[in-house]
C-alpha positions as CSV (number, residue, x, y, z in Angstrom):
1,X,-8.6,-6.6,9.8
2,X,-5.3,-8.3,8.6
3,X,-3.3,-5.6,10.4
4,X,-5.0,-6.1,13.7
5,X,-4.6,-9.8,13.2
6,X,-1.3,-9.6,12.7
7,X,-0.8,-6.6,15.4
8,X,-2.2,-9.2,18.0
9,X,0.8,-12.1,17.1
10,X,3.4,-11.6,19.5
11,X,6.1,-13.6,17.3
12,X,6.3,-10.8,14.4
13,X,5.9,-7.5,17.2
14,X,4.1,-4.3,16.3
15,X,3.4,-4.7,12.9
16,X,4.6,-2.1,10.5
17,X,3.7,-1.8,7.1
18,X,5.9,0.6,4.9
19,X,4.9,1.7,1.3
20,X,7.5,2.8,-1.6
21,X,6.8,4.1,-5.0
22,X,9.2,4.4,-7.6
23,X,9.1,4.7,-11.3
24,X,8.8,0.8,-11.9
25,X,6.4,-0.3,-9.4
26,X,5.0,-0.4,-5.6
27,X,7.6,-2.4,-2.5
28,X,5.4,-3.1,0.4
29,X,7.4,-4.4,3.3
30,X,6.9,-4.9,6.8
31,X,8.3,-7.4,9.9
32,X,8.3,-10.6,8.2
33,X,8.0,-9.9,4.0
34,X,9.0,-7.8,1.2
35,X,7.2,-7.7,-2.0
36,X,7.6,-5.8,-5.3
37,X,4.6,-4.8,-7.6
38,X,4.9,-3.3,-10.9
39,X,2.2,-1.0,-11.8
40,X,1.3,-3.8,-14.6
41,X,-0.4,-5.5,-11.4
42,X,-2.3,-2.6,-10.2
43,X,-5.9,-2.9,-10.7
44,X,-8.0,0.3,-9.3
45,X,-7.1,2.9,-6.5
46,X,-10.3,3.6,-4.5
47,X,-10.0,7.2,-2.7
48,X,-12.2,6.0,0.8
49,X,-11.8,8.8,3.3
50,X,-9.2,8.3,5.7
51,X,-7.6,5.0,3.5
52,X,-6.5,4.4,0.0
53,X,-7.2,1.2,-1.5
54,X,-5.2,-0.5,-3.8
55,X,-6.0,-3.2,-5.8
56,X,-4.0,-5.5,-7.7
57,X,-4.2,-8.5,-10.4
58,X,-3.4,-11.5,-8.0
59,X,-7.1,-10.2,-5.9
60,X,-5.0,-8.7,-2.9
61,X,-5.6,-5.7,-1.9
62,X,-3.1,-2.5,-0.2
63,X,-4.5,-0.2,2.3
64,X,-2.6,2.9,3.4
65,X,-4.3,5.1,5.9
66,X,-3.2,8.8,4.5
67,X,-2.9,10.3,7.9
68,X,0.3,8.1,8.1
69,X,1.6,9.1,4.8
70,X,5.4,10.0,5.9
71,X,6.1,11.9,2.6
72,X,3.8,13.9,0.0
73,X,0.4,13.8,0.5
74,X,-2.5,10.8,-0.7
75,X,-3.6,13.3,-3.6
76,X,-0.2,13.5,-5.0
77,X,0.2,9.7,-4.6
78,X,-3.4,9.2,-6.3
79,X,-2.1,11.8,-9.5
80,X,1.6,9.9,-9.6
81,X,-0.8,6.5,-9.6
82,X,-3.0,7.4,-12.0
83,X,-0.4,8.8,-14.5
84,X,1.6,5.4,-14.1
85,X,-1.9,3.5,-15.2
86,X,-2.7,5.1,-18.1
């Protein structure tokens, strides 16, 4: 739903969200932001057909539609997750 909102305001374009994992955390960034997570934040993964859900500490939630995953595949993001939750 945020997406579409934000898709609709002409000020920021098409909005594009973009997704990086490292060792140390998460960086989601798009038109207008950048933000860094470590995994310390990260609450649970939820694995919902077509969509990953992330949850983190601060109640905000990251969704990533796998069928627009650019590199690997949303099971070997869900095994790199889980090992960096333990």
């Amino acid at each position: 739903m945020v997406r579409l909102l934000m898709a609709e305001n002409k000020q920021y374009g098409e909005l594009v969200n973009r997704y990086q994992f490292y060792d140390e955390g998460m960086v989601f960034s798009n038109n207008y932001t950048t933000e860094d997570v470590p995994y310390h934040e990260f609450g649970h993964i939820l694995d919902s057909g077509g969509y990953l859900f992330l949850f983190v500490k601060n109640k905000q939630t990251y969704i990533l539609r796998k069928s627009e995953m650019s590199k690997g595949t949303a099971d070997d993001l869900c095994l790199f997750l889980n090992e960096k939750l333990r």
